[in-house]
N, CA, C and O of each residue as an XYZ file, in Angstrom:
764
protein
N     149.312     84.717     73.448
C     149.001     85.552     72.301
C     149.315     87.010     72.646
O     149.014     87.488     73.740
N     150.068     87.855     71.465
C     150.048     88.923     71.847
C     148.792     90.167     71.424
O     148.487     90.793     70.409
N     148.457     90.109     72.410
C     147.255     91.322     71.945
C     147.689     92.436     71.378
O     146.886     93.119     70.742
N     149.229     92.887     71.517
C     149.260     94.428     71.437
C     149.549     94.211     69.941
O     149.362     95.209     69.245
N     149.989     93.046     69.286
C     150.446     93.314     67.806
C     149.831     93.524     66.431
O     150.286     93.460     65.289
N     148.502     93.827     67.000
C     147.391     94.173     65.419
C     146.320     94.525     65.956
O     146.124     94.013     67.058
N     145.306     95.432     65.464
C     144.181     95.274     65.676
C     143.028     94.217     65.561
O     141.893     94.076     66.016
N     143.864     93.561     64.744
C     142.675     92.124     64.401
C     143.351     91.395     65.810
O     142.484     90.644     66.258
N     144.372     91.355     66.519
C     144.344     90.538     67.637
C     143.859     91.484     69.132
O     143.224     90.895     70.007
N     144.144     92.627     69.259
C     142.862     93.342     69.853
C     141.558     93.225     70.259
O     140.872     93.065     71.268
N     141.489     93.369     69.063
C     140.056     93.569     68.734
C     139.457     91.526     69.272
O     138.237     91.411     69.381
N     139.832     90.937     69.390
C     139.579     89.489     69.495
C     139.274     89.297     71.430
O     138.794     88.367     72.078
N     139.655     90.247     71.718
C     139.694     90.479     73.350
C     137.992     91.100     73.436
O     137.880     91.722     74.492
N     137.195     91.101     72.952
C     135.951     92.006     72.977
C     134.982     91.435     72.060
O     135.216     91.369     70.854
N     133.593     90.901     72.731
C     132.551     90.370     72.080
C     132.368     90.603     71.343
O     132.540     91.794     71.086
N     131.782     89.596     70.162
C     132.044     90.449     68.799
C     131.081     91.047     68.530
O     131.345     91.573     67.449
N     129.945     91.364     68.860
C     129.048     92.237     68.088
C     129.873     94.263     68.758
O     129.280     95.332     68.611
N     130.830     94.131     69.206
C     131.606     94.692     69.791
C     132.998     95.343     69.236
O     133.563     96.437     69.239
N     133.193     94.126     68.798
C     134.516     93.979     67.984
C     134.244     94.160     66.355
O     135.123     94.163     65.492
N     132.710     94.322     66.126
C     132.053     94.741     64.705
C     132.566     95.942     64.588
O     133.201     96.407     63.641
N     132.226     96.498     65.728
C     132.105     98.025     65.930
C     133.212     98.772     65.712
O     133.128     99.957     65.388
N     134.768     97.917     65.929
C     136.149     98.644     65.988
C     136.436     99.597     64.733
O     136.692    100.777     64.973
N     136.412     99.240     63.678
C     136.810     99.916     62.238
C     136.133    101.425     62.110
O     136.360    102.289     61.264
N     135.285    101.445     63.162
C     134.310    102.485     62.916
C     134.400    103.693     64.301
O     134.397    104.914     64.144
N     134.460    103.136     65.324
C     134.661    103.532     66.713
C     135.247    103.590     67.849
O     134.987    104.167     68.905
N     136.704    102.405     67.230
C     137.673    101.981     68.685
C     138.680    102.637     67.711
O     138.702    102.560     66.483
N     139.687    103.445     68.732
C     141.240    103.794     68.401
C     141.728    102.804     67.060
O     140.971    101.842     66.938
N     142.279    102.826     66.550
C     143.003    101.752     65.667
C     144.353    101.703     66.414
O     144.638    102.770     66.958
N     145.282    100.667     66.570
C     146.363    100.128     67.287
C     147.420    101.563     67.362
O     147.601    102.470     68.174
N     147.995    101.161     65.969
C     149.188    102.394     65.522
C     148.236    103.642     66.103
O     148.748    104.185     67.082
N     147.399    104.004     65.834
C     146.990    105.912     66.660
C     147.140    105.721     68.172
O     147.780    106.489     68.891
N     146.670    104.924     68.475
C     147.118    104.664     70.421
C     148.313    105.022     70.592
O     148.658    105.853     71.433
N     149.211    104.323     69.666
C     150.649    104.021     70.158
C     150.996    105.359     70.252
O     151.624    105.749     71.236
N     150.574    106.347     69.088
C     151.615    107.105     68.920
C     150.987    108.267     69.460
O     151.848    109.102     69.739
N     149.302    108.831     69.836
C     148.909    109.378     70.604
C     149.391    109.159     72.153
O     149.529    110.183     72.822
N     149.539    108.456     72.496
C     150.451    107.695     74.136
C     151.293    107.773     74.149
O     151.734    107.631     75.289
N     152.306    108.034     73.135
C     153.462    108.542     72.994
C     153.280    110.116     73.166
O     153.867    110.565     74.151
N     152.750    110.812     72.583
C     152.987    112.015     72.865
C     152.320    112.717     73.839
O     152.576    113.918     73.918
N     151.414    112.174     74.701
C     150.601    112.729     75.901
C     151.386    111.832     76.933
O     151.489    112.180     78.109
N     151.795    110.963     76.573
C     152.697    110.155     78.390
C     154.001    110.626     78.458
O     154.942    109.845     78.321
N     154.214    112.122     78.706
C     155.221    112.955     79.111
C     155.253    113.231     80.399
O     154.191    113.104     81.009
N     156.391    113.650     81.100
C     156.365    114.354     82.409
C     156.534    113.153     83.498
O     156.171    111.986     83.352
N     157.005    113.583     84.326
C     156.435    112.268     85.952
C     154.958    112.110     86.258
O     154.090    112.878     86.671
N     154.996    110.651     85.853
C     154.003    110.026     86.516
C     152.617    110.898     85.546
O     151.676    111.215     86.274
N     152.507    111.149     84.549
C     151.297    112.191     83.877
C     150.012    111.010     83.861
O     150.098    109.787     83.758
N     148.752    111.924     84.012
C     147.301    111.259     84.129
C     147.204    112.156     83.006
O     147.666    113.262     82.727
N     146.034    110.848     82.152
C     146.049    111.214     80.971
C     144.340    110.849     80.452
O     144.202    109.627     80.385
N     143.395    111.407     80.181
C     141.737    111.542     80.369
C     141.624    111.180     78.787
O     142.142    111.929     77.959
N     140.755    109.712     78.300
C     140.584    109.633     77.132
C     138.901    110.149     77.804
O     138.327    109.982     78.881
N     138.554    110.845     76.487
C     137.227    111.572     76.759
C     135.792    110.682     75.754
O     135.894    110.597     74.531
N     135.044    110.330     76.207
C     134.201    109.390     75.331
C     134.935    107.920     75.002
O     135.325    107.766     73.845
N     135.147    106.813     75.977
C     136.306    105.931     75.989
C     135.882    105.013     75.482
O     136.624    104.049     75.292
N     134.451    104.982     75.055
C     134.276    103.484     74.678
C     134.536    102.420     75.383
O     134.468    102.407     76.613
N     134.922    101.225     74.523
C     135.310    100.233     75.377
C     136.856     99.745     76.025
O     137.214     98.656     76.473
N     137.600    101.064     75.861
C     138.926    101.480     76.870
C     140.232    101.060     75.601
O     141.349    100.733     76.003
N     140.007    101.105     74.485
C     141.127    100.545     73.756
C     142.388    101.265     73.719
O     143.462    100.669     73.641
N     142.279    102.663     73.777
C     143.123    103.720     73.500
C     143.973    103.842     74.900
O     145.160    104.161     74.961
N     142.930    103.451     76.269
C     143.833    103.551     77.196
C     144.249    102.081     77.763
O     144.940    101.974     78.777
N     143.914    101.284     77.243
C     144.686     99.754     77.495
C     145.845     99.862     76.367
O     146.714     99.048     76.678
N     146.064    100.287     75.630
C     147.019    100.192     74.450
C     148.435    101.629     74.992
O     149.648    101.578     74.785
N     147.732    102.595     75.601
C     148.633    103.438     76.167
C     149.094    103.057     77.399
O     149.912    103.772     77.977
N     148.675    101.983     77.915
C     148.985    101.776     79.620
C     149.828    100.735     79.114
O     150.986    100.955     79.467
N     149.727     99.733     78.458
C     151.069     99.116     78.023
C     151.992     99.393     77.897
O     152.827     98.934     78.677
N     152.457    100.413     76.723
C     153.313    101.182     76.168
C     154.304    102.272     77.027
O     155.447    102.715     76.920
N     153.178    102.417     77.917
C     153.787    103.199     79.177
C     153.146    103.428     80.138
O     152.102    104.032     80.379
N     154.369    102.512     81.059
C     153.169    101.853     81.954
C     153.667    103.231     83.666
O     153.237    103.028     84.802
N     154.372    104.157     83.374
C     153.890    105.018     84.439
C     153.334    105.602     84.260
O     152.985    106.034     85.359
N     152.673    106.255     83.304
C     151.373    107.222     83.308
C     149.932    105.854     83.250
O     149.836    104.699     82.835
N     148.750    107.173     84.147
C     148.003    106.632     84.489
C     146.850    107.515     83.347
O     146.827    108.731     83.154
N     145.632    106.074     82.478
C     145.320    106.472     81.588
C     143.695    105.945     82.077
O     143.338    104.810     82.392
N     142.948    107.122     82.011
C     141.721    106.998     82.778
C     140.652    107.083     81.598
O     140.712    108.259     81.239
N     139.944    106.594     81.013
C     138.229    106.707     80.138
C     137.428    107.203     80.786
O     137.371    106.933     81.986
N     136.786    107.850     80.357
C     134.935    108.473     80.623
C     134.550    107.841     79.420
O     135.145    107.670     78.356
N     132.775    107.354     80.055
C     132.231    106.662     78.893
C     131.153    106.798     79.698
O     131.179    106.651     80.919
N     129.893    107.167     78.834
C     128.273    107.213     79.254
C     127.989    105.968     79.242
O     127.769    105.467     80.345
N     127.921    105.287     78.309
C     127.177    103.555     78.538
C     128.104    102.390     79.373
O     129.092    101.710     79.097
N     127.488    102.504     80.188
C     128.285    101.183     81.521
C     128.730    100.128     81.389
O     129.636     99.533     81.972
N     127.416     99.616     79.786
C     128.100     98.606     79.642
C     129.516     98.368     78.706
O     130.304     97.423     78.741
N     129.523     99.359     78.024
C     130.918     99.706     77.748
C     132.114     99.699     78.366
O     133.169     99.163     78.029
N     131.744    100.575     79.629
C     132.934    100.602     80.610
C     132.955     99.059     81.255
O     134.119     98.689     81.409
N     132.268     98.365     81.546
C     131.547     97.250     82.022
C     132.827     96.266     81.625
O     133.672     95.716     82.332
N     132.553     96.287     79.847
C     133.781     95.437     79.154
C     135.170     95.707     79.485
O     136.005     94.896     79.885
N     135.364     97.425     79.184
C     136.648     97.464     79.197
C     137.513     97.440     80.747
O     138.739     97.515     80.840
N     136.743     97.340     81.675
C     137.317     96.938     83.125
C     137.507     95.591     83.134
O     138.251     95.124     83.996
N     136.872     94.728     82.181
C     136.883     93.250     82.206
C     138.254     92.821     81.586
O     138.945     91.929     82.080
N     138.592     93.529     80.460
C     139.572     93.426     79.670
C     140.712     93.786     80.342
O     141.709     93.078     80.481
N     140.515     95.113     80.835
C     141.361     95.653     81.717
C     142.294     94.355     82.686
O     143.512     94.179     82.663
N     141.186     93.526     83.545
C     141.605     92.544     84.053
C     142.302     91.896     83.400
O     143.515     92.027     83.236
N     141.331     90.841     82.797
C     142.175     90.124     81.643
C     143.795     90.606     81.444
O     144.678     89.982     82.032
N     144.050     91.523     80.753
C     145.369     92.027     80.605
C     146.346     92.238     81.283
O     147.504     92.211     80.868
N     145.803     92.600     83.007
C     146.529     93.055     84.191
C     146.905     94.356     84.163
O     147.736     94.681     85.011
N     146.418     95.402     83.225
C     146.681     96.364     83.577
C     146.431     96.976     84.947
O     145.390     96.959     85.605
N     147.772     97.593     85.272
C     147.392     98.266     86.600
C     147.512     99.880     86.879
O     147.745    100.489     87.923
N     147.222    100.407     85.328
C     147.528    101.687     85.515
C     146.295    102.211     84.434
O     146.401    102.879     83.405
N     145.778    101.961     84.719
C     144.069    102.193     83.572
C     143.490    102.695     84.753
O     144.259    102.865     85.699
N     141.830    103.076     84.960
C     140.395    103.480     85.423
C     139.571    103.690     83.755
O     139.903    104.133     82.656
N     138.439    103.123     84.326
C     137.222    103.057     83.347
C     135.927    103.687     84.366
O     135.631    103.027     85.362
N     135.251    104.859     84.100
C     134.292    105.445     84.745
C     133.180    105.613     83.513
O     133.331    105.928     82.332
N     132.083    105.292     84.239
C     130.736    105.759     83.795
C     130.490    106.929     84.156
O     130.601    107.229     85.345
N     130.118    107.810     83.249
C     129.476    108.936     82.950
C     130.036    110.041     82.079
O     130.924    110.019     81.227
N     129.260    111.019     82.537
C     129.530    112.163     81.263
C     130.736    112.561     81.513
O     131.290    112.338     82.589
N     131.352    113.287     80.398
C     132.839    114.328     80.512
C     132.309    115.400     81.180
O     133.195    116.166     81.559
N     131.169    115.754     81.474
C     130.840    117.064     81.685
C     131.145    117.213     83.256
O     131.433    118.320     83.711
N     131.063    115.889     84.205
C     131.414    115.765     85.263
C     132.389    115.490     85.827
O     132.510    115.485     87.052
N     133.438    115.156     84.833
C     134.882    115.195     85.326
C     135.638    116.456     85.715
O     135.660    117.309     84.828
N     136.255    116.756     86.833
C     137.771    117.981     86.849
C     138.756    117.701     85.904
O     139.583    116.800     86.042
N     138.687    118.468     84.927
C     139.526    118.338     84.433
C     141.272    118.454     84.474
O     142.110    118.044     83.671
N     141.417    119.226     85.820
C     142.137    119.948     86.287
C     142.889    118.391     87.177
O     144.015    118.427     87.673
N     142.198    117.433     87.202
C     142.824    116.149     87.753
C     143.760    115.610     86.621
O     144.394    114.617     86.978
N     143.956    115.955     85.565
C     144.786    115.332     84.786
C     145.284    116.659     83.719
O     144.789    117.727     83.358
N     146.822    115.737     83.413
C     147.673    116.539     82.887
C     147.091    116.596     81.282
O     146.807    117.647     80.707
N     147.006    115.580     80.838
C     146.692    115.765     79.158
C     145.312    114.545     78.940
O     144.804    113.643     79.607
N     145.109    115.215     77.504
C     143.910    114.484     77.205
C     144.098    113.776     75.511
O     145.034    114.002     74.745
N     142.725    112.754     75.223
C     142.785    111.939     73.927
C     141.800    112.393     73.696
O     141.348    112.685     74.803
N     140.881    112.765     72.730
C     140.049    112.775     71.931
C     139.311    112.301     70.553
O     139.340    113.062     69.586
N     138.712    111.160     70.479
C     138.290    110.555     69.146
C     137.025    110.523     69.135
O     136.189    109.652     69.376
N     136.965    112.439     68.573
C     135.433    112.753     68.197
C     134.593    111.930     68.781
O     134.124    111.074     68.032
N     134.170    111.906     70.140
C     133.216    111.398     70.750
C     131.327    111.734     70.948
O     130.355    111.274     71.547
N     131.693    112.857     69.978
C     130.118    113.566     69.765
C     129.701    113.403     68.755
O     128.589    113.799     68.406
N     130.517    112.765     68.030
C     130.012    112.792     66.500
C     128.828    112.048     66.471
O     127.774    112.577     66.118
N     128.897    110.855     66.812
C     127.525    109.844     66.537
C     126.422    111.192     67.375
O     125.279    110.788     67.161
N     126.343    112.301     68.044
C     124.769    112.772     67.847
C     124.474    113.358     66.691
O     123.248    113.404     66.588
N     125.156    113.961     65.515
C     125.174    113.826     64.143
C     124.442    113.574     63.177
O     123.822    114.281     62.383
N     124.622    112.011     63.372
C     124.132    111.196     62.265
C     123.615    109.886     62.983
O     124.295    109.294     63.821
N     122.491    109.527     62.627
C     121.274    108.665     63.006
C     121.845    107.393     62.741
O     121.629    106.630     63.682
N     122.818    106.612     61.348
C     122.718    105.434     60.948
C     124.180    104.851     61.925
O     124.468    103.683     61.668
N     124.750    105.283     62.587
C     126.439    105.202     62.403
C     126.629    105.009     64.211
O     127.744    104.810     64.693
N     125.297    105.108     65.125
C     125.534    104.858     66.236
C     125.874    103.362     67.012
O     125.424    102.243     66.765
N     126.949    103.852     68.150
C     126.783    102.525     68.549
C     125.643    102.015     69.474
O     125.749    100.916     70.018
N     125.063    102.435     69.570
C     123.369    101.565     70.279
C     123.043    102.984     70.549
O     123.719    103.998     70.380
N     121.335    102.743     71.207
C     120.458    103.714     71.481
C     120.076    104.129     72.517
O     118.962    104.612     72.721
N     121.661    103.882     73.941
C     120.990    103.817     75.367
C     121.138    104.921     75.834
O     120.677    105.218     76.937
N     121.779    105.712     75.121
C     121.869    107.589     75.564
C     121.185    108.475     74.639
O     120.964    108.079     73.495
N     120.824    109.647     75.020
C     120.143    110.693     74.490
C     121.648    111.080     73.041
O     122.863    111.214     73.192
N     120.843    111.137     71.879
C     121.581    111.662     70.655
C     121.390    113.050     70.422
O     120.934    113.339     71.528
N     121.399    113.739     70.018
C     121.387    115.134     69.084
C     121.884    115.755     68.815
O     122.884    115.996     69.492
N     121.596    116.622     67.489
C     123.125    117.647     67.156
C     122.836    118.934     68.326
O     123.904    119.525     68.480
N     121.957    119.426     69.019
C     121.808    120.242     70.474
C     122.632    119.762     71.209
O     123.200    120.494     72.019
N     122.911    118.482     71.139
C     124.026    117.924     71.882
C     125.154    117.458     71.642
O     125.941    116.880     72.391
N     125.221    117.706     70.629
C     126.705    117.771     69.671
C     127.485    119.100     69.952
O     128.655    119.067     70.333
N     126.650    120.537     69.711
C     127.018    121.462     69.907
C     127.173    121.755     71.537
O     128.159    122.451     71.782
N     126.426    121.378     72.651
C     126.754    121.934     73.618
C     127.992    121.082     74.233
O     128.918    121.581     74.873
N     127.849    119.799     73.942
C     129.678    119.125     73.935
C     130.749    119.613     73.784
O     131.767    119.489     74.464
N     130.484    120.411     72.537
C     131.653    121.099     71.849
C     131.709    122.407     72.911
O     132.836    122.549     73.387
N     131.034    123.076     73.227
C     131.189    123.999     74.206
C     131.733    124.284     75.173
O     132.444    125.247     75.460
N     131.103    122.644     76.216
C     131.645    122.336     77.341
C     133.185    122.288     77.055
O     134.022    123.080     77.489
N     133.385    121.267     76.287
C     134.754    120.818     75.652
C     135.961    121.992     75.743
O     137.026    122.002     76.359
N     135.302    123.002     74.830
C     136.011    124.213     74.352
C     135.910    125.115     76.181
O     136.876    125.810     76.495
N     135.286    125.048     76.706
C     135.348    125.976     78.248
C     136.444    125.150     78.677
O     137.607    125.550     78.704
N     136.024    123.842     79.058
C     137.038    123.100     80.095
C     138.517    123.368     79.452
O     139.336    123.888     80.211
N     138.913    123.072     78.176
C     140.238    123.105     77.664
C     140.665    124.384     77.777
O     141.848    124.647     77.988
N     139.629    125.395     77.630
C     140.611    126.989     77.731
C     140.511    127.516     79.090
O     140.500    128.744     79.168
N     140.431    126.805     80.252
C     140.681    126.664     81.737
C     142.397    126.185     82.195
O     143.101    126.617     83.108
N     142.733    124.943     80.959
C     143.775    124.218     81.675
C     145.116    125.465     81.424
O     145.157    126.539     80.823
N     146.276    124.538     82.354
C     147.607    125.385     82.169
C     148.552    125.301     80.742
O     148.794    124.316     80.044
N     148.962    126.627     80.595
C     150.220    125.931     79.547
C     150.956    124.316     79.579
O     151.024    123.540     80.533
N     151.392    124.170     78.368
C     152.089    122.831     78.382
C     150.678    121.618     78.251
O     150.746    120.509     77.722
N     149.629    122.160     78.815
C     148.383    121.067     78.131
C     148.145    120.326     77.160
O     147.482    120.679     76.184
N     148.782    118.940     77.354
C     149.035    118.158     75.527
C     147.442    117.734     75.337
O     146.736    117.774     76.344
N     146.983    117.416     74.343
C     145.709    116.997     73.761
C     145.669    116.060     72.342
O     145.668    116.891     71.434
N     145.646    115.166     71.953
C     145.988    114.399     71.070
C     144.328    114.232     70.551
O     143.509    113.839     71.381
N     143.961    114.499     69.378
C     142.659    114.491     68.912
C     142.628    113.542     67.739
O     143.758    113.361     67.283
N     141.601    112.835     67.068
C     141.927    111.878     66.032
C     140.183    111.948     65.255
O     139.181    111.634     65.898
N     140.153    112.315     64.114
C     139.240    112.471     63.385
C     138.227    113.642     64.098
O     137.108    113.249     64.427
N     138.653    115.358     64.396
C     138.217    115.885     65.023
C     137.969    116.930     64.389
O     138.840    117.191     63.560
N     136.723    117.988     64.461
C     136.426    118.886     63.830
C     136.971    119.915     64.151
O     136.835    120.952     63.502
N     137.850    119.794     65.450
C     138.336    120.994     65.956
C     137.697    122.272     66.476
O     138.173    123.285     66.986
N     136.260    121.825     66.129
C     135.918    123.537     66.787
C     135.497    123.339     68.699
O     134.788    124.113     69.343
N     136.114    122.224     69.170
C     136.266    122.640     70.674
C     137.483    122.745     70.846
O     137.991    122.358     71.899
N     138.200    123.281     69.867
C     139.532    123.532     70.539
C     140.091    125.045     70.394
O     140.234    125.780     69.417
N     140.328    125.190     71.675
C     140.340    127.454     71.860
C     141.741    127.209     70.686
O     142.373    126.436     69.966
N     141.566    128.548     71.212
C     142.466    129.203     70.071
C     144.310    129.423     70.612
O     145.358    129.759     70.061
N     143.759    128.894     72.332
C     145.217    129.257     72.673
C     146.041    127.474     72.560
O     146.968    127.230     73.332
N     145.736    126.778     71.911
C     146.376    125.611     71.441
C     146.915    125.508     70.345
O     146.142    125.955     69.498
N     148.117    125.047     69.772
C     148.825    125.026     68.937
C     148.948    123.590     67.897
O     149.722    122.853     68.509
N     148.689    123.165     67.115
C     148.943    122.072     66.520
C     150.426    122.122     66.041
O     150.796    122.747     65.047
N     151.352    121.286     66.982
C     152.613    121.082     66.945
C     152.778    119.643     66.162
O     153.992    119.452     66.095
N     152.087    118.561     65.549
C     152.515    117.473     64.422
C     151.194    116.671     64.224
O     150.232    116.796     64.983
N     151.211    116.125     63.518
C     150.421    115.273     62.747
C     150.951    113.602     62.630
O     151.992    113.046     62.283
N     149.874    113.254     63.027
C     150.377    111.592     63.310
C     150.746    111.123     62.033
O     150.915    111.994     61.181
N     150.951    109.645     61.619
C     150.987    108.868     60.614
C     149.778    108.914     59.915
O     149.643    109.411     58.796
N     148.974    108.435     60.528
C     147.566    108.673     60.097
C     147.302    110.241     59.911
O     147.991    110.766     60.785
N     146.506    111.441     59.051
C     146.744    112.658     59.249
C     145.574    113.090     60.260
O     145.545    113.955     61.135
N     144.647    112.190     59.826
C     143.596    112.457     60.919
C     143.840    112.701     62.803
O     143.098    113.013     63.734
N     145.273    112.359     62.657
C     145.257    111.857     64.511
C     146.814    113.865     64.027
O     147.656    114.349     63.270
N     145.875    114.053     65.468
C     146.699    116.268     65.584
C     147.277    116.024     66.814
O     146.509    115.481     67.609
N     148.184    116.212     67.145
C     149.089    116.609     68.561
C     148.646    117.963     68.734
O     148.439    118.684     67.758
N     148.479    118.377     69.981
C     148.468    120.227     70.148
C     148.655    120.247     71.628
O     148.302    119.418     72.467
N     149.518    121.792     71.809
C     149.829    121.785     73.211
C     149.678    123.278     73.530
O     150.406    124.136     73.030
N     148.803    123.503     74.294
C     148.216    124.831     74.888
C     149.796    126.173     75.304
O     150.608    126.066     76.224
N     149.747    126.894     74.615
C     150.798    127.692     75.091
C     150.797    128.513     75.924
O     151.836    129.112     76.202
């Protein structure tokens, strides 16, 4: 079976009270593709999906191109838990799935980044995926902060591919150079 050819066959790789969750919280197929397309530039580029969930965005980019190396951060383990499982399953050999915050990553270890509004669920109360981390909009906003420091640290040429994003962690020295298929999914590259 090919997994990479729909999201309904995707999505079939992941328990389903899991796979409930996709329409709402996992990459959709086509935005992977074409976000991984435009951040897997350069030799050999490491590429940081930020809030990874259960790794869809970077199992779908490690396919597609398989010399860049496409790493998740994700607070709930058991999240990462799955998508290292899947990971297997698939044979990817150019993925990492880590537990914990973005706040503890160098960012400075990787060339470009994915972003699919990963703060949003502290927001809004009905729309989360479970209740095993601390929520709040205090913590919505200091996300966005961190977010916005770490990105106006990196070097020119910094690609960032964002998808349903409010944009206000993104400095001012980034450029929105195209707009995916979807309009929600922004290319931008730090000048």
């Amino acid at each position: 079976m090919d997994f990479f050819s729909s999201d309904q066959q995707f999505d079939q790789l992941y328990p389903r009270a899991i796979s409930a969750l996709a329409s709402r919280h996992w990459t959709p197929l086509s935005v992977a593709k074409e976000a991984a397309a435009f951040l897997a530039v350069g030799t050999n580029p490491r590429i940081l999906d930020i809030g990874s969930g259960v790794g869809k965005f970077c199992m779908i980019g490690a396919r597609f191109h398989p010399l860049a190396v496409f790493t998740g951060i994700e607070q709930r383990e058991s999240l990462t838990q799955i998508a290292q499982s899947i990971e297997q399953q698939l044979g990817l050999n150019n993925t990492r799935f880590l537990t914990g915050n973005f706040t503890e990553i160098d960012f400075t270890q990787f060339h470009h980044f994915y972003f699919y509004n990963a703060f949003y669920e502290n927001l809004i109360d009905n729309d989360s995926i479970d209740q095993t981390i601390d929520q709040s909009p205090e913590l919505f906003n200091l996300y966005n902060r961190k977010l916005y420091k770490q990105l106006k640290k990196l070097p020119a040429g910094t690609r960032i591919a964002t998808f349903h994003s409010s944009e206000n962690e993104m400095p001012n020295s980034y450029q929105v150079v195209g707009v995916g298929t979807n309009e929600d999914l922004k290319f931008w590259i730090k000048l």
